[in-house]
N, C-alpha and C positions, 0 to 999 in steps of 0.2 A: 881595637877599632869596633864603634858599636856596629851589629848589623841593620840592613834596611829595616823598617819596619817589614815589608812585603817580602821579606825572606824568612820570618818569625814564624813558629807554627800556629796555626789559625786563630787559637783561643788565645794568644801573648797577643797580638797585635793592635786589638780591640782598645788596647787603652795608650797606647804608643799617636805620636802626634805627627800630622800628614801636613799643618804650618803650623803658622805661630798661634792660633785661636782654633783652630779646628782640633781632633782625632777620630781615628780608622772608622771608629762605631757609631760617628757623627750621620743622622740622615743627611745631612747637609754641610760640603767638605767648601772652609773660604778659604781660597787659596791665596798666599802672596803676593800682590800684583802690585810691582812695580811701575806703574803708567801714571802721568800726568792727566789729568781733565777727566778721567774716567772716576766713574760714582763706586761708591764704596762696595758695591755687590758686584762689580766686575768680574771679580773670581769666584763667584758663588760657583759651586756646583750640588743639584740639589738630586739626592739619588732618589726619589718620590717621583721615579720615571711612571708615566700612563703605558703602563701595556696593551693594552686597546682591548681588554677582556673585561675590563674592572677592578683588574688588580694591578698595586705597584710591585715596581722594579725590588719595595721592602718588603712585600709579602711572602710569606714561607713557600713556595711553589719556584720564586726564584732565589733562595740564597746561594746559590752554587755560582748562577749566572752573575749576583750582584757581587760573590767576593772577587770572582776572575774579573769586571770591569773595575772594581778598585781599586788591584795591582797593577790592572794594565794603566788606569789615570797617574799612580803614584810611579810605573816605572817612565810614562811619558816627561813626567816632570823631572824625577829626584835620582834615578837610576844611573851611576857614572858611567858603567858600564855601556850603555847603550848611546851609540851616535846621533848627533843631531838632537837633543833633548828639546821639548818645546817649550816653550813660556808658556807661565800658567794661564795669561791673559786667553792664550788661542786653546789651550785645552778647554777652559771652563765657557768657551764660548763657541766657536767653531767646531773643535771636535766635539765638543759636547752634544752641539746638533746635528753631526755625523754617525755618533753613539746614538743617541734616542730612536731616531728614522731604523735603523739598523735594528737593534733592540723588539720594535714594534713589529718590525719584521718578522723575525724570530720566533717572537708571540704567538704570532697571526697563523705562521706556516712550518708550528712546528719544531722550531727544534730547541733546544734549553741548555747549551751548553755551547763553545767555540769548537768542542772536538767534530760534530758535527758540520764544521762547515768548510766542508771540500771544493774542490774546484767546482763538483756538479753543481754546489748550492750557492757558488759564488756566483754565474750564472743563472740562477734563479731571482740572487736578489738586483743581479743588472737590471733584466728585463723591468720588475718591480719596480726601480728605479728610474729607467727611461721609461716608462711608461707614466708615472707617476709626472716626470717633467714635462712629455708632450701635453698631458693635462692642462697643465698651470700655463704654458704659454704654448705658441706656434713652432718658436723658431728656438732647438736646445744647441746650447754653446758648450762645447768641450771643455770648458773652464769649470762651468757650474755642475756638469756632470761626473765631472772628475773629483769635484769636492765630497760629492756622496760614494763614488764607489771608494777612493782613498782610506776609508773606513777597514774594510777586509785586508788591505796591503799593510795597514798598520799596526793592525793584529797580527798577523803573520808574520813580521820582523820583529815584535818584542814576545815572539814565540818561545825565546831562550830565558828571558825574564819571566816569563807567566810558568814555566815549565818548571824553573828552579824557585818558584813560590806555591808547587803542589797543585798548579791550575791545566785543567786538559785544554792541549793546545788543537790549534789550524792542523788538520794532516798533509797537507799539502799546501801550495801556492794559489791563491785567487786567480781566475780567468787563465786558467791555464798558461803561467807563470808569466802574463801580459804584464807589463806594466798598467796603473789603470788609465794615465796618461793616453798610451796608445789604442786603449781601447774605448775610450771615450770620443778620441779624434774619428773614430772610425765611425761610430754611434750617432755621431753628430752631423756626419756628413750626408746618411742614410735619411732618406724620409720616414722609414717607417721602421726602422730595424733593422739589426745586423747581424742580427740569429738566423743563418741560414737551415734551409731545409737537410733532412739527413740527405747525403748523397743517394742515389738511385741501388747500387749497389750494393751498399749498407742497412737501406729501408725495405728493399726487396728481400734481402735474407732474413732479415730479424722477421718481418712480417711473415713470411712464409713458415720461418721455426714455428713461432706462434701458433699461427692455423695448425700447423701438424700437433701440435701438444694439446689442444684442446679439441683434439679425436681419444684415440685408445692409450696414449701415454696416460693422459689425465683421469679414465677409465683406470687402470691399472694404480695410479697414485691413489683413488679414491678405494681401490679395493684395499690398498694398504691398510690406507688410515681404518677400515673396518676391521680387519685382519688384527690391529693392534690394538683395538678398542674391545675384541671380541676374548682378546687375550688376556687382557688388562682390565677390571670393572672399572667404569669413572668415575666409580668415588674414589678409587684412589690416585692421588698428585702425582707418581711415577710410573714409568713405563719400561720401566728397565730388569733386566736377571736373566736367567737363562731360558726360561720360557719365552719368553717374548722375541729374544736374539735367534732363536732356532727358527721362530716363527716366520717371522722375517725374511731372513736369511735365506729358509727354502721357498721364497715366495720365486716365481717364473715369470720375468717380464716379457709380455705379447712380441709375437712378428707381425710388423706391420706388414702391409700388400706392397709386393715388388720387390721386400727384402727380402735376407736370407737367415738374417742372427737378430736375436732378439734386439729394440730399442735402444736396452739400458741392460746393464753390467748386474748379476745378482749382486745384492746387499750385502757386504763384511760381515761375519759375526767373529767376533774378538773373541781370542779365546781367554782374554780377563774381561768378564762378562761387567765388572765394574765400568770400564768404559763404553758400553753400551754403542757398539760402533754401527748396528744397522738402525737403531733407532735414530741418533745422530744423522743418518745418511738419509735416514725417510723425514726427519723435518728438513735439510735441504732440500729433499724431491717439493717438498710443500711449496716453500716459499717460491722454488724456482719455477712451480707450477702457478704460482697466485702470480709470479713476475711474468710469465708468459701471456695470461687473458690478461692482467691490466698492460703490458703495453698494446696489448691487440686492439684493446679496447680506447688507447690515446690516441693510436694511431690510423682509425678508423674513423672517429670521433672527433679530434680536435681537442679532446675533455683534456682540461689543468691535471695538472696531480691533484691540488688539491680539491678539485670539483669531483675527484675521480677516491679520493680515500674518502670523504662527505655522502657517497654513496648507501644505501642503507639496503641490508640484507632483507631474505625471506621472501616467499615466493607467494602468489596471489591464487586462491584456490581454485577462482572461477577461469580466469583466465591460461595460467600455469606459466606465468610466466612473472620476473621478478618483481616484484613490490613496486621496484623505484623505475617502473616502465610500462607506460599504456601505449594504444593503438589509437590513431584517431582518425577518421577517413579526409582523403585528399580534398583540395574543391573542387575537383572534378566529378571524386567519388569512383576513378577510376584507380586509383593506388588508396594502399591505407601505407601512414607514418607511424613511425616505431620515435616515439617521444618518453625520454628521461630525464628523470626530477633530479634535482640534486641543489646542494646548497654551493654559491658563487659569491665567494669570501674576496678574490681580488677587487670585484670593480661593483660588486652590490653588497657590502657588509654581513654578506651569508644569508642574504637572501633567500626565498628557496622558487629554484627557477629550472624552467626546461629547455630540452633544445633537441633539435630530429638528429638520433641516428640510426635509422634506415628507413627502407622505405621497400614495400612490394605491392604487386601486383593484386584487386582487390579480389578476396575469397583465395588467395594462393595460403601455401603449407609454408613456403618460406623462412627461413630465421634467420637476419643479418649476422656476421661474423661478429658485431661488439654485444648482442641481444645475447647469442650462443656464449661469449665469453661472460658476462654477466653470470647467469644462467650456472656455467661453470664455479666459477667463482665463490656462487651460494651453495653451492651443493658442496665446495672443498672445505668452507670455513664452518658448517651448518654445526657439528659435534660440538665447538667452542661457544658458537653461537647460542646454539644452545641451550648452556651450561653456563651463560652470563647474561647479564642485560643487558651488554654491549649490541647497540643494534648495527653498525657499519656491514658495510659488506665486506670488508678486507679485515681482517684480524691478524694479529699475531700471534700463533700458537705460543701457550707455556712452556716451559723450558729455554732455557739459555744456549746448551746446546744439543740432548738427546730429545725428542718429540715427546712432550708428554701430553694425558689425558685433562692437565688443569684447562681450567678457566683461561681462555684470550682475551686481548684487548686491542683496541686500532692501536695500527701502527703509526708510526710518524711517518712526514713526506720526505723525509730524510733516508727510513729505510725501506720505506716503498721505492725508491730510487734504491739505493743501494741492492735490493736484492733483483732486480730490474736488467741494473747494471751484469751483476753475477752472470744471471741468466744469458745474456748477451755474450758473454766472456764464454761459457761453458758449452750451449747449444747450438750456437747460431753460424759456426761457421768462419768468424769473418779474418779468421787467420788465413786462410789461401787468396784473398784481398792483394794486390800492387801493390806496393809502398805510395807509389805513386800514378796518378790517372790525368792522359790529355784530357781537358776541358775548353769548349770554342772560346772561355774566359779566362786559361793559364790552366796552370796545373793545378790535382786537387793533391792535399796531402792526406793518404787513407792511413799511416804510420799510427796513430791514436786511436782508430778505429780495432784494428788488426788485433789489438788486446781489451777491448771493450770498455778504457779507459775513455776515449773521446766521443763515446756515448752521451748525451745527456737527455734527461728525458722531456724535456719541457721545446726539442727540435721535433716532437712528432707534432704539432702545432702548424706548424709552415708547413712539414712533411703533407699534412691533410691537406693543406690547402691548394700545397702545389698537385696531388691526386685526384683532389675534387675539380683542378683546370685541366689535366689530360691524364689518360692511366696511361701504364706503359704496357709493353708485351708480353713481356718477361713476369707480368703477376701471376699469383695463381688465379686461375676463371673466377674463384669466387668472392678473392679480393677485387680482383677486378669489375666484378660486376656491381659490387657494392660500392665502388666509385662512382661508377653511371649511375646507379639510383639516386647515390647523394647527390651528385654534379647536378642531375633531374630536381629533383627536390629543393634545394639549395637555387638555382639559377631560375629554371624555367616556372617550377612553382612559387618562389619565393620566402619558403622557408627557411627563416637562420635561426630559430628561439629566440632568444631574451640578452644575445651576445653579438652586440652590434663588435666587438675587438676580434670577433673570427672575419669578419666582413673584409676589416682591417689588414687581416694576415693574407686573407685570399686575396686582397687589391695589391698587398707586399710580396707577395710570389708574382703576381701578374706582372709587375712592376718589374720584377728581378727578371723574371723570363722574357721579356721584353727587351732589355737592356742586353741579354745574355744574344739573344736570337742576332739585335741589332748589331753585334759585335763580330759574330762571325761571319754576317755580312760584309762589315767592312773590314775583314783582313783576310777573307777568302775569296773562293769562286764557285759556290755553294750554288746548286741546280735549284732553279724552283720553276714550279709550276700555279696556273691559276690566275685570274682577272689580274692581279697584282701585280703577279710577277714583272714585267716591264718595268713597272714604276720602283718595284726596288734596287732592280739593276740599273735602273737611270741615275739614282739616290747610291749610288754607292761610293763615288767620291767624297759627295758631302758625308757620308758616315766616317769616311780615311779620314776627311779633315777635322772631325769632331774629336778622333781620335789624337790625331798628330802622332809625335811619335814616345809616346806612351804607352806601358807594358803592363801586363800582371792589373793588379788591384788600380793603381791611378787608370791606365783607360777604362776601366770597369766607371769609377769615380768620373771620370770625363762626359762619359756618355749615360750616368745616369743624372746626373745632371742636366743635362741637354734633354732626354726623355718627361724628365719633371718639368722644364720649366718651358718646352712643346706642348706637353698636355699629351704626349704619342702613349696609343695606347693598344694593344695586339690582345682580341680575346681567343684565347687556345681550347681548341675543341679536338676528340680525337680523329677529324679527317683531316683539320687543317686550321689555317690561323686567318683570323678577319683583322684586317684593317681599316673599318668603317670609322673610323677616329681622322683619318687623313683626309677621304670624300664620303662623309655621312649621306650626302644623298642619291649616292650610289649603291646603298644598301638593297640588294634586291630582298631580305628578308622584310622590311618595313614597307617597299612598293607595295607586295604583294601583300599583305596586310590593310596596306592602308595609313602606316600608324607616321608619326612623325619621329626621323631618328633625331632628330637634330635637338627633339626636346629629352629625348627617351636616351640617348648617350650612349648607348650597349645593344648588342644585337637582338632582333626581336625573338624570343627563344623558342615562342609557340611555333613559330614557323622555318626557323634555322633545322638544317638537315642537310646530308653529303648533296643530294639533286639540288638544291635550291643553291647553296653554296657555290659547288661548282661553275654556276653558272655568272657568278657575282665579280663585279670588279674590284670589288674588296678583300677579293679571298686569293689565297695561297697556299701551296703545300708544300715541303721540302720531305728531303730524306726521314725525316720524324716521323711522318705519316703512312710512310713505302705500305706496313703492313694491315691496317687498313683498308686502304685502295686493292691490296693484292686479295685478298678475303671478300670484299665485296665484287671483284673481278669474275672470282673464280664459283661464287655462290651463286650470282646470273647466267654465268656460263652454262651452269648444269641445269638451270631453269630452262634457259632456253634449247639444251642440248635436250631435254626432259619433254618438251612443247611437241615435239615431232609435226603433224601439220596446223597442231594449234596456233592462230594469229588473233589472238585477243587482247585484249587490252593489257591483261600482265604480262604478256609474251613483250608487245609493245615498251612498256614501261624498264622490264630486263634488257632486251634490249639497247636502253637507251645509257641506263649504268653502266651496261659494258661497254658501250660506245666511250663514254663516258671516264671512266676507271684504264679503260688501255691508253686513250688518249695521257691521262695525268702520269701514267707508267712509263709510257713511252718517254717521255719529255723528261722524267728522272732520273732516263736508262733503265732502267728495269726491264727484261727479257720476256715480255708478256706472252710471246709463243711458248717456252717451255713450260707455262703455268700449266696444270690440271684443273680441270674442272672438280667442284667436290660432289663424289657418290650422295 
């Protein structure tokens, strides 16, 4: 029996026949199509694919990519082995324009090959996808979305075919082994997205690793890299023998403050110096150091990956600070903004555009946590830098696996994720995670988390967005402050750059939290305090009834629906949440202004504060807010404990907070007597 053509080794194939008028090394394969009415190129398929760079799918950059798409078309067709075979009508037409979108993709973000594309990046080309259809029209149908992401599932089932034709397969299942069916019904239901934000638990740890590695861990990785370069001259390509391994090896990694044993574990030196096992161990320190400030820096930021590998190294002399970041003062001129250039390949064709990430106080020393990891980042990659013309700010050291002194080059966003991921896996903790966690919305499953697999990087995105709508408690002060300067910046000033799709995500968090808060209303008996209050307790049957009796995800689905199509809308601040969406002209922020909300839609930010607030019939606070309230309680308390027969105006005004602050404690429960006053 002859075999397939796509089972032949690579140079046989070329002249072997794929139908009746076509073969393999054709740019352009006509396949047999048996159909009535339809015009003789019916079956075309023309592999003169646009890769959106300038170059086709025939050009030398992909022929790796173009042999594995034309086993995967000929095992679609002609492969007995494989269920379900398609007609070549819907290959050369349908899938064909499921291939190209996909294809262009690839291109655009990076990666050149199937073996790259894991669940993390099947999720990358979702979002791409749905984003790409909210474009084209309002209203996306699970039908039509399903037909673009059906692309990766197909791939991945004639993984067995492309594998036994020498082609690198899927390592895994798309959407984390979703069907794309149900993940599109899901997508479709959503106004804005179904890419949730990372759980609170999951983002608070990773973000906290982060921050701690880019203090004296990342000191110490960078003495390495010196230590091996002082070892090794750079003009030569390896780093390896016995010199270098001893060196290594006795290097002493720092105690940090409050521990007791050093960070990190000395370096292996193999005693077969061939394997090179501490230099090996010092390019993982690398990358997993370059994965710690770039997710520090998505997750502060909002930045794409690929806005984020676009990045361009080198520091600016006058200033001393990186290249791809100025300062520019507030309009008040009372903050200045920390503004980053970068090139925005999804929604401006790589444009080159900016956007605020941070913001301080004007004439302060300050340095936002993604400026500091920048900053970082130059200083790790700078020896490679260089020593090439590569100007990125994130490279990939040479060597495949022991660190060497060659020449780097940008990585892809493929293993900017991957080593991301690593990172997350190996530092961050999140193995002492529940398997499982109550949510006022059903249970979360942290089970994918727990091994840094259900990571993905492209959820620090909503992550910001839902931090820029309230921090929590549990950050560090300096993540956390750097929330309120963006929240500041972002809301009250009105700074967003040149990305109106972050706006997007911060109205798709609000949306989410809105539904979320709505929800435990109406299946609890949830204390609240504030103007509001009444009227959500009044409204808490019709929230049961929105509900009905619906569980998990459908009442989630129930009531975001009912949310969207009210127009109900909760902005979350950290003392508490307004409801000026329900009675806009009850806004005491906009009275007191003067301004009109009813045209204005959102609260007025110049003048929203805990006093004004409180005092509003729009506002509310629940258990979310306890510490808060508890800290500004106990901060007035010592003011005025502090006044002794002082009765002046600040005396007055503290006063009025605590007044104020016990009241909303009170009504919480919260035991305002046991509070202390702070020293």
């Amino acid at each position: 029996m002859q075999a397939q053509p796509h089972l032949l080794a690579k140079e046989l194939r070329q002249d072997t026949k794929v139908s009746s008028c076509s073969y393999w090394r054709d740019p352009k394969w006509h396949l047999d199509v048996q159909k009535v009415g339809f015009r003789d190129g019916a079956g075309t398929l023309n592999w003169e694919i646009d890769m959106g760079d300038g170059s086709t799918l025939l050009d030398a950059p992909w022929v790796e990519l173009l042999e594995a798409c034309r086993v995967l078309v000929y095992s679609l067709v002609h492969d007995p082995l494989m269920m379900g075979a398609h007609q070549p009508f819907t290959v050369a037409n349908r899938f064909n324009t499921q291939l190209r979108k996909l294809l262009r993709w690839m291109a655009e973000f990076g990666y050149d090959n199937f073996s790259q594309l894991d669940s993390e990046a099947s999720w990358e080309f979702y979002e791409h996808v749905l984003n790409g259809h909210r474009k084209a029209k309002a209203e996306v149908t699970p039908q039509s979305l399903q037909n673009d992401l059906q692309v990766l599932a197909t791939i991945h089932r004639h993984s067995l075919a492309l594998h036994d034709a020498g082609v690198r397969v899927m390592p895994e299942a798309p959407y984390d082994g979703e069907a794309p069916g149900k993940v599109a019904d899901k997508a479709a239901t959503a106004a804005n997205g179904w890419i949730p934000p990372l759980p609170d638990e999951v983002a608070l740890k990773i973000l906290s690793a982060c921050f701690r590695w880019i203090g004296q861990p990342m000191d110490d990785v960078l003495a390495l890299i010196a230590l091996q370069r002082s070892v090794v001259p750079s003009s030569r390509s390896g780093a390896t023998g016995r010199p270098m391994e001893t060196a290594l090896a006795s290097f002493v990694f720092s105690i940090l403050p409050g521990e007791t044993e050093p960070w990190h574990a000395s370096l292996n030196a193999s005693s077969d110096y061939a394997f090179a096992m501490a230099s090996r161990e010092l390019r993982t320190l690398v990358l997993h150091a370059g994965a710690a400030c770039s997710a520090l820096v998505q997750g502060t930021t909002g930045m794409r990956i690929s806005e984020l590998a676009a990045l361009r190294g080198g520091t600016d002399a006058e200033t001393g600070l990186p290249r791809c970041v100025r300062i520019r003062p507030s309009k008040t001129g009372l903050n200045e903004l920390f503004m980053v250039q970068s090139q925005v390949t999804k929604i401006h064709d790589g444009t080159l555009m900016e956007w605020v990430i941070g913001m301080r106080p004007a004439g302060s020393a300050y340095i936002p946590p993604a400026v500091r990891a920048i900053q970082r980042l130059d200083a790790l990659f700078s020896p490679w830098r260089d020593a090439t013309t590569a100007p990125q700010l994130i490279l990939n050291p040479g060597g495949k696996s022991a660190l060497t002194s060659a020449t780097g080059i940008g990585p892809t966003l493929y293993q900017i994720s991957k080593n991301m991921k690593s990172f997350v896996a190996t530092y961050c903790g999140l193995e002492t995670l529940p398997d499982f966690l109550k949510t006022p919305t059903g249970s979360l499953d942290l089970r994918g988390y727990k091994t840094g697999e259900g990571f993905r990087s492209h959820q620090w995105r909503k992550t910001y967005a839902l931090y820029v709508l309230r921090t929590d408690s549990r950050m560090l002060p300096a993540i956390s402050q750097h929330f309120k300067h963006m929240a500041m910046a972002m809301t009250e000033q009105g700074y967003i750059g040149n990305d109106p799709e972050l706006l997007d995500s911060i109205d798709s968090v609000r949306r989410q939290r809105t539904v979320a808060f709505l929800l435990q209303q109406a299946s609890g008996t949830t204390v609240i305090a504030g103007g509001m209050a009444d009227l959500v307790r009044e409204h808490r049957q019709r929230l049961r009834d929105v509900v009905g009796d619906a569980e998990g995800a459908d009442a989630y689905l129930r009531m975001e629906e009912w949310v969207v199509q009210g127009d109900v809308r909760i902005w979350f601040a950290e003392h508490g949440k307004c409801f000026m969406s329900l009675t806009p002209g009850s806004a005491r922020c906009h009275s007191i202004a003067k301004t009109d909300p009813w045209l204005m839609r959102q609260p007025n930010y110049a003048n929203r504060n805990a006093s004004v607030c409180g005092g509003c019939k729009c506002f509310a606070v629940d258990g979310e807010h306890v510490e808060f309230w508890k800290e500004r309680y106990q901060r007035n308390s010592a003011v005025l404990a502090a006044a002794g027969a002082d009765r002046s105006a600040g005396y007055k005004v503290a006063q009025e907070r605590v007044r104020q602050s016990e009241s909303i404690l009170r009504t919480l429960g919260e035991p305002v007597n046991e509070m202390e006053a702070d020293e």
